[in-house]
Structures are given as C-alpha cells and as structure tokens.
C-alpha positions as CSV (number, residue, x, y, z in Angstrom):
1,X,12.8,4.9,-18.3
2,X,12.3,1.1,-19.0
3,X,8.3,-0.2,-18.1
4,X,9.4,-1.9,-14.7
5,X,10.9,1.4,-13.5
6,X,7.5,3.5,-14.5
7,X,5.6,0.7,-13.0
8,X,7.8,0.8,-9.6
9,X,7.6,5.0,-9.7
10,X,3.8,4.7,-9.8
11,X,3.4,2.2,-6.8
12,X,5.7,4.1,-4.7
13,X,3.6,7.4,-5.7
14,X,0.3,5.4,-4.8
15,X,2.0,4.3,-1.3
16,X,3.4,7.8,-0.9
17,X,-0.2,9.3,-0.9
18,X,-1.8,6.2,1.3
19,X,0.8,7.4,4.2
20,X,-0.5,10.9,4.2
21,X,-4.1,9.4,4.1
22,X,-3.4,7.6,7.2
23,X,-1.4,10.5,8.7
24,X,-4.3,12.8,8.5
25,X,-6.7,10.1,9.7
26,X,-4.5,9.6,12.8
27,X,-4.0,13.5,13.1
28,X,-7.5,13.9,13.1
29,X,-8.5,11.0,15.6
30,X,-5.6,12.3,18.2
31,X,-6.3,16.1,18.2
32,X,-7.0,15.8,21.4
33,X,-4.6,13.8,23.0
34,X,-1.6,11.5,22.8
35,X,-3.7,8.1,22.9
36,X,-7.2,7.5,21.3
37,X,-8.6,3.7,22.2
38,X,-10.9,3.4,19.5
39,X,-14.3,1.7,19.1
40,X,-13.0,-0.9,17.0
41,X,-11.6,-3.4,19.5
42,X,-8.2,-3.5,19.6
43,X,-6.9,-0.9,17.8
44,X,-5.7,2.2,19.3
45,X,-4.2,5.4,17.9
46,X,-1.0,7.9,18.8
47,X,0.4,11.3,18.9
48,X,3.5,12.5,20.5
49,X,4.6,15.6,19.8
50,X,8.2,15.1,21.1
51,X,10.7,12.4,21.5
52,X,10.5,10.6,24.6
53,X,12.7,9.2,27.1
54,X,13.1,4.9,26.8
55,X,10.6,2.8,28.7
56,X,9.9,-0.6,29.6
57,X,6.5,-2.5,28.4
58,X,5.0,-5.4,26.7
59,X,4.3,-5.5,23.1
60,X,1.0,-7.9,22.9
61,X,0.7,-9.6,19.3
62,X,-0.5,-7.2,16.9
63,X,0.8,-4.3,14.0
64,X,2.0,-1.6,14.6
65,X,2.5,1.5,11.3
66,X,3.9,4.8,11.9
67,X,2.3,7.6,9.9
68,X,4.5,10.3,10.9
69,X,7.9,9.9,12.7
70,X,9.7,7.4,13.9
71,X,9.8,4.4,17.1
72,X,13.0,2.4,18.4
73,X,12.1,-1.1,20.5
74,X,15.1,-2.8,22.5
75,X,14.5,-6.6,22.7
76,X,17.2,-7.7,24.7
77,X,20.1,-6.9,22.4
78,X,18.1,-6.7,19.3
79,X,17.2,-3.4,17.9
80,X,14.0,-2.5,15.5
81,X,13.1,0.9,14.4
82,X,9.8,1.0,12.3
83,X,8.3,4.5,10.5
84,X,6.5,5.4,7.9
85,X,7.4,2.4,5.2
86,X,8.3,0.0,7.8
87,X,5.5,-1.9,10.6
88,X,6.4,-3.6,13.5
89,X,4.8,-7.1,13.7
90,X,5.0,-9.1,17.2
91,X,3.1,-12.4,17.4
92,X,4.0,-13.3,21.1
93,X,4.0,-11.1,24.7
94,X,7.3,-9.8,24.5
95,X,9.1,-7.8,27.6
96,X,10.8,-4.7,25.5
97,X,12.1,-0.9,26.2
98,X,10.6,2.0,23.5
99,X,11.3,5.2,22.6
100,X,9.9,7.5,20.1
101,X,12.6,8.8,18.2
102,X,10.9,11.3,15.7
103,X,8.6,13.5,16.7
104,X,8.0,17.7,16.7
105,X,5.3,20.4,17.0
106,X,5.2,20.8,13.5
107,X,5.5,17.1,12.9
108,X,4.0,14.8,15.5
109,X,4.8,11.1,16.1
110,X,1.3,9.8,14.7
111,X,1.2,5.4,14.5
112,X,-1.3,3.1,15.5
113,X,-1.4,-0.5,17.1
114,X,-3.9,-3.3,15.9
115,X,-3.5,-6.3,18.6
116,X,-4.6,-9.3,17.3
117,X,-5.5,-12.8,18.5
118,X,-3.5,-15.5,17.3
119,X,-6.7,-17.9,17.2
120,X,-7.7,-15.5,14.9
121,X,-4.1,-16.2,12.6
122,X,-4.9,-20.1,12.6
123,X,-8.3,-19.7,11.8
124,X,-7.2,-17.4,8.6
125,X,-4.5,-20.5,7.9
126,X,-7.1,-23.2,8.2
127,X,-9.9,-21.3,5.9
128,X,-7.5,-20.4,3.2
129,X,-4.9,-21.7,0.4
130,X,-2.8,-19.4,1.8
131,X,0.4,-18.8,-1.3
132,X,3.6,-20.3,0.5
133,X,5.5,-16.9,3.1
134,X,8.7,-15.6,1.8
135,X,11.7,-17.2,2.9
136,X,12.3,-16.1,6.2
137,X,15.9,-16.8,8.5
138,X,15.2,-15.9,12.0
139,X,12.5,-17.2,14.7
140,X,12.3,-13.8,16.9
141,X,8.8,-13.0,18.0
142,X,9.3,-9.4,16.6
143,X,10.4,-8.2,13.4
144,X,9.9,-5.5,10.9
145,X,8.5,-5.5,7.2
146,X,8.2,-3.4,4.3
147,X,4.5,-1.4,4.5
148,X,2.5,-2.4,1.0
149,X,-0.1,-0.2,-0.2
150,X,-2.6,-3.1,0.3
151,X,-2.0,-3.4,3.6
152,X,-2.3,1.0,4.1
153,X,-5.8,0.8,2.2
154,X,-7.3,-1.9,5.1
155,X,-5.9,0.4,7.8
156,X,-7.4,3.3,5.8
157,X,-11.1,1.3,5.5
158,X,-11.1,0.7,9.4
159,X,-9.8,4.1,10.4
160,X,-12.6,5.2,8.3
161,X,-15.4,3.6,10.0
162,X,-14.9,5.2,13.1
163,X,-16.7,8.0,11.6
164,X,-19.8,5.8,11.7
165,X,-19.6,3.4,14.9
166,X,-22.9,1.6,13.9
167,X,-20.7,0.3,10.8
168,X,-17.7,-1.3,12.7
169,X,-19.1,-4.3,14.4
170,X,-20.3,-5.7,11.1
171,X,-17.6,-4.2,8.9
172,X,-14.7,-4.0,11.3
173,X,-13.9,-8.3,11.9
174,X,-14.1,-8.3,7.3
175,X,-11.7,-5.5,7.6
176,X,-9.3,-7.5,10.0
177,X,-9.2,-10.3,8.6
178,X,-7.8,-9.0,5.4
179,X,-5.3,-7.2,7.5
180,X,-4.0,-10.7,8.7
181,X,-4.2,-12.0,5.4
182,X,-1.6,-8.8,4.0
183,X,0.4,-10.2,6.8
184,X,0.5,-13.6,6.6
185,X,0.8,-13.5,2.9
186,X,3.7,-10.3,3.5
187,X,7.7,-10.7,4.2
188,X,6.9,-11.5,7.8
189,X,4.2,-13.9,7.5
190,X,6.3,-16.9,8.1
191,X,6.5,-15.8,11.3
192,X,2.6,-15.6,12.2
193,X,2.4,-19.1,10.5
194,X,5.0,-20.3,13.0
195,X,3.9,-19.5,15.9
196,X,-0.3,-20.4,15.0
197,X,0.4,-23.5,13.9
198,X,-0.5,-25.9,16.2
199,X,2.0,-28.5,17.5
200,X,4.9,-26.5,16.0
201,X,7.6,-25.6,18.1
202,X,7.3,-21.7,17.9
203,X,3.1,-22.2,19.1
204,X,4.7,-24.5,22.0
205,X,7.1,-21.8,23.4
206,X,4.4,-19.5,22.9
207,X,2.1,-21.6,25.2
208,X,4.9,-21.8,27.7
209,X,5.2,-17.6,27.6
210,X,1.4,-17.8,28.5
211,X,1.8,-19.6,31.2
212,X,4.5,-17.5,32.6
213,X,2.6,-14.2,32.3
214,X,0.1,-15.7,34.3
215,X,2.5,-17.3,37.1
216,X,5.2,-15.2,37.1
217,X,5.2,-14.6,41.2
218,X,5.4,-18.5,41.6
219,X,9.2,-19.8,41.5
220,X,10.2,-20.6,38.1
221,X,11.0,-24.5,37.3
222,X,12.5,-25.0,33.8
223,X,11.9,-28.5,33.7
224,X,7.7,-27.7,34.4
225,X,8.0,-25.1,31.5
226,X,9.5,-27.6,29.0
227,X,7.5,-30.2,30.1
228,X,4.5,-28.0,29.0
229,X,6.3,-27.3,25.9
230,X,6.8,-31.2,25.1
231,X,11.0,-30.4,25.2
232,X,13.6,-30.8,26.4
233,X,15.2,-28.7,28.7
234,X,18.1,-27.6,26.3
235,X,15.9,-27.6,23.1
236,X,13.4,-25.3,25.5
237,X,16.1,-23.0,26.3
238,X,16.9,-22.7,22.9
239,X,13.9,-21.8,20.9
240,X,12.9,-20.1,24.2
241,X,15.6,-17.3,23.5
242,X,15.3,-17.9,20.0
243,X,11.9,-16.1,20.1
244,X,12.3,-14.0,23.3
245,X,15.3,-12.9,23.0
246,X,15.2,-13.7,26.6
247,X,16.1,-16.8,28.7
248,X,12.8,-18.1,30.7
249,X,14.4,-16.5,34.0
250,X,15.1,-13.3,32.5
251,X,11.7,-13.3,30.9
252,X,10.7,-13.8,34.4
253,X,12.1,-11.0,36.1
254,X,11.3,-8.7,33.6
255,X,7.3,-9.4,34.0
256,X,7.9,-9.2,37.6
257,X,10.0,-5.9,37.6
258,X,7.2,-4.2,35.4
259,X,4.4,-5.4,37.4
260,X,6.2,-4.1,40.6
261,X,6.6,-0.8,39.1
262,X,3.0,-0.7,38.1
263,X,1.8,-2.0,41.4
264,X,4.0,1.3,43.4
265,X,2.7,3.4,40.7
266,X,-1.2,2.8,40.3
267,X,-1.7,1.3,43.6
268,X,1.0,3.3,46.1
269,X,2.2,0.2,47.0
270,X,5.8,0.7,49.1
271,X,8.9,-0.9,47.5
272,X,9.2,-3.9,50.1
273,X,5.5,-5.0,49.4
274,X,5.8,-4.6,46.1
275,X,8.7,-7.1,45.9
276,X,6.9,-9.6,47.7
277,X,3.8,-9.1,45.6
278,X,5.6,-10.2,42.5
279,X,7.5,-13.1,43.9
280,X,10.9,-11.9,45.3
281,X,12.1,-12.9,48.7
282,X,14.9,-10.1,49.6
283,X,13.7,-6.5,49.2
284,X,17.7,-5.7,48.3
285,X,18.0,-8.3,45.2
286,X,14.9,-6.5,44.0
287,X,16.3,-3.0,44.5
288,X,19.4,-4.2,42.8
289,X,17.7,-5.7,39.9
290,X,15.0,-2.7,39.6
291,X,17.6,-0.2,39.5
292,X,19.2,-1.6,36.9
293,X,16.7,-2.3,34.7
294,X,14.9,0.9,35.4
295,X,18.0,3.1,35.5
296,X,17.3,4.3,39.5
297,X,15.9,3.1,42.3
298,X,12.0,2.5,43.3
299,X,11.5,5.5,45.6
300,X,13.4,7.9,43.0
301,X,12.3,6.3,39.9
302,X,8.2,6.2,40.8
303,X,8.9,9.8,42.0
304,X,10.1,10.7,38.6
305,X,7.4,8.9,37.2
306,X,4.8,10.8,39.2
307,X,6.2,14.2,38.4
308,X,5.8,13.6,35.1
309,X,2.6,12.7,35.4
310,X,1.6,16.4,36.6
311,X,3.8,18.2,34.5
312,X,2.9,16.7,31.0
C-alpha cells in the first residue's frame, strides 16, 4: 500500500468513528422522542424509528447530517438523498416533499438540522480571506456534499455543550461560525457565496422568494417580483427556476397549499375558508390543486392526518 492510500484509510477510519460519535450523541439527546429542539438556537435533533410516508414542507437555510439512516427530498423534479457521508445544504426557503427512507427499531433514523442565517454567511465572507469554492455547475438552492471530519468534530463540540447550557451562549455562536466556514470553504460553498453576496443575482432572487413567503395570499405580479429583483422578466423567470426549481407561480401555490393544510390542521379551519385565507378565489380550483399535490382531498387528507396524530 503506497503512502496516499494509508493516508486516505486513516481519514476515512477517523470519519468512520466521528459518525458513531454523533450517532450516539443524537441517540442519547432523542431517547425520548422523535424531535428534540435544543438550547442552542437553531439546531434541532431527530429519531425515527421507521420509514415514513412522503410529505410536503419547507427546508429554511441551514445543514442538515444524518447519523444513522437515510432521507429522500423531492424538489420539483430533482431528487437528493443525504445519510451518513453525505449533508444536505439549502441556502434559500425551498417548498419540497421528504421521506425518511432508512430507519428501524434496531437502527433508528437519527440526523440533525442547524438553520442558519444567511447575514450570518456574508458576515463570514466579509471577515475572512476565504480560499476560492470548488468549481461548482449548477445554481439550485439545495444540494448535497461529501461530510469531512472537520465539519463532524464542530457538530460534535456543539452537541456537546448541551450537556452544560450555561456554556452554549458564549461557546455556541464560535462553534457556528466555524461550521459555516467548513461549508463555505467545502464542495458546496459556492453556493452559500452566491446567494450572500450582495448585488449578485442568486441574493436578488433570494430577496424576491422573501418577499413571496410573506405575500403569498396577494395575487402574484411577475413584473413587481422582477422589478424587486432588478430583472427582467425572462432573466427572472430564469434564475428564478434555476434556484427553485419552481416557477414564481408554482412557488406560489405551493406556500399557499401548505399553509392551507396547516391552517385546517392546527386551527380546524373548514376547506372553503381555508382557501380564501391563503388567496384562492374558487373553493374547486383549490380542491383540485390540493388533491393533487397532497395525494387526496382536504376533508380526507386532514382526517388522515389527524388519525395519525392519535395513533403514533
């Protein structure tokens, strides 16, 4: 065996034996439950102990690392799956459907999410000589990288102060920061730069996806949103879907679906209201559009929904 090769065998040891540090950190933090919201803001930890059925959500920008197991994400007709050696980075809201796709009694799905703000990411840029990112191809808001043992050890240090909370809000922020820095300096980091860079086209769209989060019940005008983006309207469309993976109306009715379904959900809210609540004017476009993103209709799917609820 030539001295790259030992070198390589060695690493992948080291990384090997970082995983089942963070699985057992995870275990022990989710013994009991599936979802432990931590003390350090935003990260939050997972257990599932069997594969579940696809669902719609948002992905916020942050990491996500899988100890244990393994997680499919549907962006409209891209596909990511992310485990143990690989993270899942998204540095823009993105609409998305996820299943967990390995998990067991024996061996639970066990990950963790660390949202991050992207204020945070430009401040990084503009206090460091950052080394130039890998050469990256696409401009999605979502992608998936190779987990380095450099970036496990920082997840391992702020896992780790959770066993003294008086640590984390001095130790916590050092510990993220570094995080951010395995990432922007990682295969994905191009990304991050992209869209915190101010003036840049990606951190344009991005401001144009806030907006729509925020006014997604109002009727959509494309030539508002690229006006806010400084485009114009084809070159909006473009790197719109080029991030998204999403035109701006499907974008749309996507928030508005989700919301819907959280509003008959949480609040009890009846189908009709609910459609009106989130901006659509006929109660049978909505069904129409509900059912098929959801797979059934409102009154059958929230029912579902609810039984589960009880019976997990």
């Amino acid at each position: 065996m030539n001295y790259d090769a030992k070198i390589n065998d060695i690493e992948d040891s080291s990384r090997e034996t970082a995983i089942a540090a963070l699985r057992d950190s995870i275990a022990r933090w989710t013994e009991q439950g599936e979802l432990h919201t931590t003390a350090i803001p935003g990260l939050s930890l997972f257990r599932r102990e069997e594969p579940t059925e696809p669902v719609s959500g948002m992905y916020e920008p942050s990491v996500c690392l899988v100890a244990q197991g393994a997680k499919r994400v549907l962006l409209g007709n891209d596909t990511y799956v992310y485990d143990a050696h690989h993270y899942l980075i998204t540095s823009v809201h993105l609409p998305t459907i996820v299943q967990i796709i390995e998990a067991g009694p024996e061996k639970p799905y066990l990950g963790l999410r660390l949202k991050f703000d992207l204020r945070e990411v430009a401040q990084m840029m503009a206090d460091s000589n950052l080394p130039q990112p890998r050469a990256q191809q696409s401009s999605r808001g979502m992608a998936t990288g190779e987990v380095t043992q450099p970036l496990l050890n920082a997840f391992l240090r702020l896992i780790a102060l959770l066993a003294d909370e008086q640590d984390v809000p001095i130790l916590a922020p050092v510990i993220k920061r570094e995080i951010i820095y395995r990432l922007l300096v990682g295969d994905q980091g191009a990304r991050l730069r992209q869209i915190a860079s101010a003036g840049s086209q990606s951190q344009q769209i991005a401001r144009a996806v806030e907006w729509l989060r925020s006014n997604f019940m109002q009727p959509l005008s494309i030539d508002d949103l690229a006006e806010k983006a400084s485009m114009s309207n084809s070159t909006f469309h473009h790197h719109f879907r080029s991030i998204t993976a999403l035109s701006p109306l499907q974008y749309q009715k996507q928030l508005r679906l989700q919301e819907a379904r959280r509003l008959m959900l949480a609040e009890r809210m009846d189908a009709a209201n609910a459609a009106f609540q989130v901006g659509y004017e006929s109660p049978s476009q909505f069904n129409r559009e509900y059912s098929r993103h959801f797979g059934a209709p409102p009154l059958r799917d929230i029912s579902k929904l609810r039984l589960l609820s009880v019976t997990e």
